[in-house]
matplotlib code that plots the C-alpha trace (Angstrom):
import matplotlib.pyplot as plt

x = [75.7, 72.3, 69.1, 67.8, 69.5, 68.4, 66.6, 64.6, 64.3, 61.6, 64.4, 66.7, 70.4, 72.6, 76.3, 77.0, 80.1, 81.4, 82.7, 85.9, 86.4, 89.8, 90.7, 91.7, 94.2, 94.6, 97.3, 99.2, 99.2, 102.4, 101.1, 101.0, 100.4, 98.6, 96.9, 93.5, 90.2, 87.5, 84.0, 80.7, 77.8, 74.2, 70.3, 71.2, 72.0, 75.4, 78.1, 79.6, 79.4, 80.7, 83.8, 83.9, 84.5, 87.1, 88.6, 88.3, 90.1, 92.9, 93.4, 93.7, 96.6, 98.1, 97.5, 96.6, 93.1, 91.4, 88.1, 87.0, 83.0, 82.2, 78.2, 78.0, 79.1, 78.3, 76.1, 77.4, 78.5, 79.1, 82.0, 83.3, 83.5, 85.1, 87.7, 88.4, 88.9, 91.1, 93.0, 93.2, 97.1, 95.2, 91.7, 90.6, 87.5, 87.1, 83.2, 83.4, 80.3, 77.2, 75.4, 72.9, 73.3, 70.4, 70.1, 66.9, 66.2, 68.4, 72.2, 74.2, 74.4, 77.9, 78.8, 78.6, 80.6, 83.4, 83.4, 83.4, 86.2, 88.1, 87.4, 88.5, 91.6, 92.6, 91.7, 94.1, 97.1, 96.6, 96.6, 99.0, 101.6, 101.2, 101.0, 97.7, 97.7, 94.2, 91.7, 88.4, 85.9, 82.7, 80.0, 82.0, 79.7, 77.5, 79.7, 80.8, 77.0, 75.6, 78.3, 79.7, 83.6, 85.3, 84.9, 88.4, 90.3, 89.4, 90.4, 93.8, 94.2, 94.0, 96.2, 98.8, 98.8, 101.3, 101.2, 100.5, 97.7, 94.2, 91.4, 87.8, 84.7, 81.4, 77.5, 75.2, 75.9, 79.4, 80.7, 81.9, 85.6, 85.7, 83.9, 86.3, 89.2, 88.2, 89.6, 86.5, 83.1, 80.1, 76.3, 74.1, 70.7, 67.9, 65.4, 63.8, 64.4, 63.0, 61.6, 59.1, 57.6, 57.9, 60.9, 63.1, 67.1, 68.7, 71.1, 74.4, 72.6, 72.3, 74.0]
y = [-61.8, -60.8, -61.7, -62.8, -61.5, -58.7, -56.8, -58.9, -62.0, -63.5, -64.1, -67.0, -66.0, -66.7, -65.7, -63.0, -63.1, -60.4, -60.1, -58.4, -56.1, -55.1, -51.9, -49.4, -46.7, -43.6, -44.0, -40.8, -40.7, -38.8, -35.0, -35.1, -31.7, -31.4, -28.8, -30.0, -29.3, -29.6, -29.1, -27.7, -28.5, -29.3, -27.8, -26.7, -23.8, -22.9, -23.8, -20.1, -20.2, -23.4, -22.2, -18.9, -20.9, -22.6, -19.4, -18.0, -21.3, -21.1, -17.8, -18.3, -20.7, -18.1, -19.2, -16.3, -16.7, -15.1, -15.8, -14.3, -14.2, -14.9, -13.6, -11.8, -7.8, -5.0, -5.5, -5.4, -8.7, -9.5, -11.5, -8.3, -6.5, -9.6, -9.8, -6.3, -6.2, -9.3, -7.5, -8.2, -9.4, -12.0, -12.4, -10.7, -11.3, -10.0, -9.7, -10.0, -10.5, -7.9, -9.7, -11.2, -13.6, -14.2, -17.6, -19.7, -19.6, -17.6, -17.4, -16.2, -12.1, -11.2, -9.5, -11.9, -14.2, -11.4, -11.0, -14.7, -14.8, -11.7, -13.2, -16.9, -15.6, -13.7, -16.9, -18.7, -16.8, -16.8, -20.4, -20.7, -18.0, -19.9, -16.6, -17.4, -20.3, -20.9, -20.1, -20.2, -20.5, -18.6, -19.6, -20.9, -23.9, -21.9, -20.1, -23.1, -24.9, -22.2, -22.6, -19.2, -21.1, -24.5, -27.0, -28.2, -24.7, -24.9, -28.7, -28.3, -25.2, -27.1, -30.4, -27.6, -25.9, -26.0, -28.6, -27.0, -24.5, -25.5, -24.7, -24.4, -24.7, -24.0, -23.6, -26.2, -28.6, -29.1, -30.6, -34.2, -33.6, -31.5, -33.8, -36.8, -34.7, -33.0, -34.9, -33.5, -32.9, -32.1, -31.9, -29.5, -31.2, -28.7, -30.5, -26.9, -23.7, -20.1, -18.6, -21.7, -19.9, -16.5, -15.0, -13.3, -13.5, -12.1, -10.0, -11.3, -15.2, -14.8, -12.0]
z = [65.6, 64.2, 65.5, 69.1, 71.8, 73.9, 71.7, 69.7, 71.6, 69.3, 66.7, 66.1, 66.9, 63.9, 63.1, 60.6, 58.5, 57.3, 53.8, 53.5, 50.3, 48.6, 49.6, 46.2, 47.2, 44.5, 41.7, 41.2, 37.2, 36.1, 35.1, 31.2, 29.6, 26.4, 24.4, 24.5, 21.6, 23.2, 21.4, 23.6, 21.2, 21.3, 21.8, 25.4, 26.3, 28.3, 25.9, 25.6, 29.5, 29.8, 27.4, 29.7, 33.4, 31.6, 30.4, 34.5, 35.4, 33.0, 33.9, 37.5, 36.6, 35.0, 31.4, 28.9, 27.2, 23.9, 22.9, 19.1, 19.0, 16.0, 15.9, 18.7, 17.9, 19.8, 22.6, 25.5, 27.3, 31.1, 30.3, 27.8, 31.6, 33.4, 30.9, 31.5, 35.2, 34.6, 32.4, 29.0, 28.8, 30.7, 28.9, 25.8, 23.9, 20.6, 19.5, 15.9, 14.4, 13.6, 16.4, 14.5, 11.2, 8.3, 7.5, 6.1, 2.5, 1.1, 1.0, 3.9, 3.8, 1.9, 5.0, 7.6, 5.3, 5.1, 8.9, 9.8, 7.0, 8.7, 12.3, 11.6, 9.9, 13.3, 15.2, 13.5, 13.3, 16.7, 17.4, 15.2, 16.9, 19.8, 21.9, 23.9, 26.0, 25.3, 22.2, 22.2, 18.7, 19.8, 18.0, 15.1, 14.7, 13.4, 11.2, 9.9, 9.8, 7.7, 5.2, 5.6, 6.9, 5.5, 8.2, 6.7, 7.3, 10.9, 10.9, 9.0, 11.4, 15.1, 13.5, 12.8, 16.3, 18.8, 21.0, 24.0, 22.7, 23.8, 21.9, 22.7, 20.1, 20.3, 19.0, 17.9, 15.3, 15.5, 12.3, 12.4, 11.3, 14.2, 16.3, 15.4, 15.5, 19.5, 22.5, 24.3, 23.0, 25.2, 24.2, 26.1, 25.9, 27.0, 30.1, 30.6, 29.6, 31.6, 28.1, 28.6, 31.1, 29.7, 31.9, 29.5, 29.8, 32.7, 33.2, 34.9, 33.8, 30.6, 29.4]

ax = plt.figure().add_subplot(projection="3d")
ax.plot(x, y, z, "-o")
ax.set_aspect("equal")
plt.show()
């Protein structure tokens, strides 16, 4: 009953029915388990970080984890010291890189080719050997967007992997083979970034 009454005696009394709705109970889906490529991409930042809670999830369900940077070399990391304390039969990250790549006009430097060669031919025996539960691809959009690594090794490399062995790619302009191929992708799009107001990285955020 809404209306009139006690309360607000001004209104007309009028009878309210109320509708009734179908209730929806949870379905238990049966547990599938499947090694997973997923792709963090995009402007944004927080792909490598959002690769690195994944890692510090997997690991607390006992998987083992490797991560190869690709760029990054040998500055040093928070998540180089996490992986540590972890222990690294549980979590190792490999920089591989010089830290730094040329790109822009010219061609990529000789050397960063031969490192991203070196690195992605470690990352792949090691998806491959099935030993790690979980692999994640640095920065290897990059690699692979300024033409120093095949998109079509990395491609022919994660249809070939176990089944169970996850694999995690990141950097900006992921390739479209890699995009079609991923069962996740994600794009970071930047809304506001703390260099806009000149605050520089931070140490433990950003680094």
């Amino acid at each position: 009953m809404v209306g009139g009454g006690r309360f607000f005696p001004h209104l007309p009394s009028t009878t309210c029915h109320l509708r009734s709705f179908p209730t929806y109970r949870e379905v238990s889906l049966p547990e599938t388990r499947k090694g997973l490529i997923i792709v963090y991409t995009g402007p944004g930042k927080g792909k490598t970080t959002a690769a690195l809670g994944t890692a510090l999830r997997s690991v607390g369900q006992g998987l083992k984890v490797l991560m190869v940077q690709f760029i990054k070399g040998s500055w040093h990391y928070g998540e180089l010291e996490t992986a540590r304390l972890l222990g690294e039969e549980r979590f190792k990250i490999l920089p591989m890189g010089r830290g730094f790549v040329k790109v822009g006009a010219e061609k990529p430097d000789p050397e960063d080719i031969r490192l991203a060669h070196e690195a992605w031919e470690f990352a792949r025996q090691n998806i491959l050997g099935g030993q790690y539960d979980l692999v994640i691809l640095d920065e290897i959009n990059y690699v692979i967007s300024y033409k120093m690594l095949d998109p079509g090794l990395v491609v022919k490399a994660l249809v070939e992997k176990p089944e169970m062995v996850h694999v995690i790619l990141t950097g900006r302009n992921a390739h479209p083979s890699i995009v079609e191929l991923a069962d996740l992708v994600t794009e970071m799009r930047e809304v506001k970034h703390p260099y806009q107001k000149g605050i520089s990285a931070q140490k433990g955020i950003e680094y």
